[in-house]
C-alpha angles and dihedrals in degrees: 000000000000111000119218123273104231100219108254099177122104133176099275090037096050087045089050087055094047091043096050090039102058098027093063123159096291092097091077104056097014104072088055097048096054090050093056082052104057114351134230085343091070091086085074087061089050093047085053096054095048083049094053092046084067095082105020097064083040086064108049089038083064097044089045089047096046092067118358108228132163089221080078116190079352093069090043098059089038077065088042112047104358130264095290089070092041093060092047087053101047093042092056075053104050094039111057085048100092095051084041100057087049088066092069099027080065105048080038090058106036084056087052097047095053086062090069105020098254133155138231089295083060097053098047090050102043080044093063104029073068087054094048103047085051095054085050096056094043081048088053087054130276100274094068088048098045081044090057094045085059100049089049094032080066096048091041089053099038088051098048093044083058107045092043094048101048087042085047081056095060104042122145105218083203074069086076103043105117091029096189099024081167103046138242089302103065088055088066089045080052090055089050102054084046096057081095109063091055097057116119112065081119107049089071086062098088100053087056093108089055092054109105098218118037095207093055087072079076096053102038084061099058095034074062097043085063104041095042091046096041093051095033086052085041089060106033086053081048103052095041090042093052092033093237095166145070133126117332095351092106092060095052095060098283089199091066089069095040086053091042086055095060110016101037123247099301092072090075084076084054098046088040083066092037089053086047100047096037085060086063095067099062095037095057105044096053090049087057091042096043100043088054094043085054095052101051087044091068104036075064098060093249090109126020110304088227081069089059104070115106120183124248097282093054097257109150086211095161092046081047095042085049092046090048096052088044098053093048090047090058087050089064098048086046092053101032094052087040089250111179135191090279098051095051097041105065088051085054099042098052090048084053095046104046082048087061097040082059086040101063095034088052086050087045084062106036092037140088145195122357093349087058086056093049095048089049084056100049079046092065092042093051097050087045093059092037086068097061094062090082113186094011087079086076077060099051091046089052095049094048084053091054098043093047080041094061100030082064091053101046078050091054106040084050087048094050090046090046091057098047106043097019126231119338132204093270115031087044113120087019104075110129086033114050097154090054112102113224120233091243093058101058088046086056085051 
């Protein structure tokens, strides 16, 4: 028998875990790439993304509020469309999570590297040492990991704030003239590497059930809208206005010569620490939103039932203990095929992308009212984006057959146990429907 989670999220500390999910460690290569891509015109990209963010973290914030589930968006699309649908949701999750945990491990590393003069087997270790400290706080309980996402969420603020304003100070308003040297097309290519960088309005939606005030999921999202908008613009002004970009220059740290620009060359030891404890953020709030995911999944039925067992307490330590293994596993293939960020980040994107793209179909159909208007139009925007993945899509399609293929067989094989031995404890009152969550266990949850 599950005890029951004694919600441990309050307002600073879900906007902490918003904060730290959507901000991720693409703000520091990812201004300079887009402007690389488009220019000065690329601020307009990065306008439209926080724009689009609006609506779609208000809508996650209303599905996770209408029933609180630590299957998340997962859960959402499982009312809208069946648990077939849910499974294949939550696999093209799980699934791009090892490679994607290699992206900021990476930047994570290569930051940390630069502080003692190491190489890429620096980076890989110092990276990872980053993923392994996050799934052992999240091990220890969820306070002591949300704890930890405040204390970096306010050096990761403070330092960006500083860096941003002093190099505000020191713009060259020539930096902007042409302001789209590549043409109107390039912005949207620009959109479309950022895409990125606002990923994570849905890794908070399995701890909706933690928060202790349901209504303060709401305004946790748009506490993070704000903050995440205000610091991204800052820095893409920044980087345009000081011209801190240029080939090659976003995959060697591009804040470093921003810093170097305004503070002298002894900030790069500064921005070196910055690089490394901004990593954390991101790191440690998806390992608290996909073990959990993981969890629930199975105890639908969707992934083995023995990954489904959480301690006393309601941490899910075997889903954690399973993450963990995969994504270093997907560190040693990075590092052993000489993988690098661009290569990873295509195969993740596409998996986020075709999750919102369910997301938002699944909102269209359980919302009203205005909500049901926002999610249509973070439904537009998705499948605008989805097109641009190209061959991946064969990925995504594979990975859809093999989650509704094994969804069948964990039925059949519930249904099969069901018949011979009767109704057990726990399967009583959800024969016909073993993948279907009741609604005493996710208040168990």
């Amino acid at each position: 028998m599950r005890a029951a989670v004694v919600p441990s999220v309050s307002l600073a500390r879900g906007v902490a875990l918003y904060v730290g999910a959507v901000l991720g460690t693409g703000i520091l290569v990812l201004p300079a790439i887009a402007a690389d891509t488009a220019g000065p015109a690329s601020i307009l990209a990065w306008l439209a993304l926080i724009g689009v963010s609006y609506p779609m973290a208000l809508t996650y914030a209303a599905l996770s509020q209408q029933r609180p589930d630590t299957a998340g968006f997962s859960g959402a699309i499982e009312r809208a469309f069946g648990p077939a649908w849910g499974a294949v949701a939550g696999w093209l999750y799980l699934w791009q999570v090892p490679t994607g945990y290699v992206i900021p491990a990476l930047i994570a590393g290569n930051y940390g590297a630069s502080l003692i003069g190491g190489g890429r087997d620096a980076a890989f270790a110092l990276g990872y040492g980053l993923v392994a400290l996050a799934f052992l706080l999240n091990a220890i309980g969820l306070r002591v990991s949300t704890g930890a996402q405040l204390v970096s969420l306010g050096a990761i603020t403070a330092g960006i704030a500083l860096i941003a304003g002093r190099a505000l100070g020191h713009i060259d308003p020539r930096s902007f003239h042409p302001f789209a040297p590549h043409g109107a097309a390039a912005v949207g290519l620009a959109a479309v590497q950022l895409f990125w960088a606002f990923v994570g309005w849905e890794a908070i939606t399995p701890l909706s059930a933690e928060f202790q005030r349901p209504r303060d999921i709401r305004r946790a999202s748009l506490l993070a809208i704000v903050v995440v908008g205000v610091l991204y613009l800052a820095l893409a002004i920044a980087t345009v206005g000081t011209r801190a970009y240029g080939p090659g220059l976003a995959a060697s740290a591009p804040l470093v010569r921003m810093a170097a620009g305004t503070f002298g060359r002894s900030a790069a030891l500064a921005i070196g620490v910055a690089g490394f404890v901004l990593s954390f953020a991101p790191i440690n709030a998806y390992a608290a939103g996909i073990s959990r995911l993981a969890s629930a999944l199975a105890r639908r039925g969707q992934l083995p039932r023995w990954l489904g067992e959480v301690t006393p307490s309601g941490t899910p330590r075997r889903a954690l203990g399973i993450m963990s293994v995969l994504c270093l596993a997907a560190a040693a293939a990075a590092y052993t095929r000489h993988w690098g960020i661009a290569d990873l980040l295509p195969l993740s994107t596409s998996s986020f992308i075709a999750t919102y793209v369910l997301s938002m179909a699944a909102a269209v159909r359980l919302l009203r009212g205005r909500l049901r208007w926002l999610a249509a139009l973070s439904l537009a925007a998705c499948c605008t984006v989805l097109i641009f993945v190209g061959p991946l899509l064969v990925w995504l399609g594979g990975v859809g057959v093999c989650a509704i293929a094994c969804y069948r067989l964990l039925a059949m094989r519930g249904a099969s146990a069901l018949s011979s031995n009767g109704p057990t404890t726990e399967s009583r009152g959800s024969a016909g429907r073993p993948a279907v969550m009741l609604e005493a266990d996710i208040r168990a949850e």
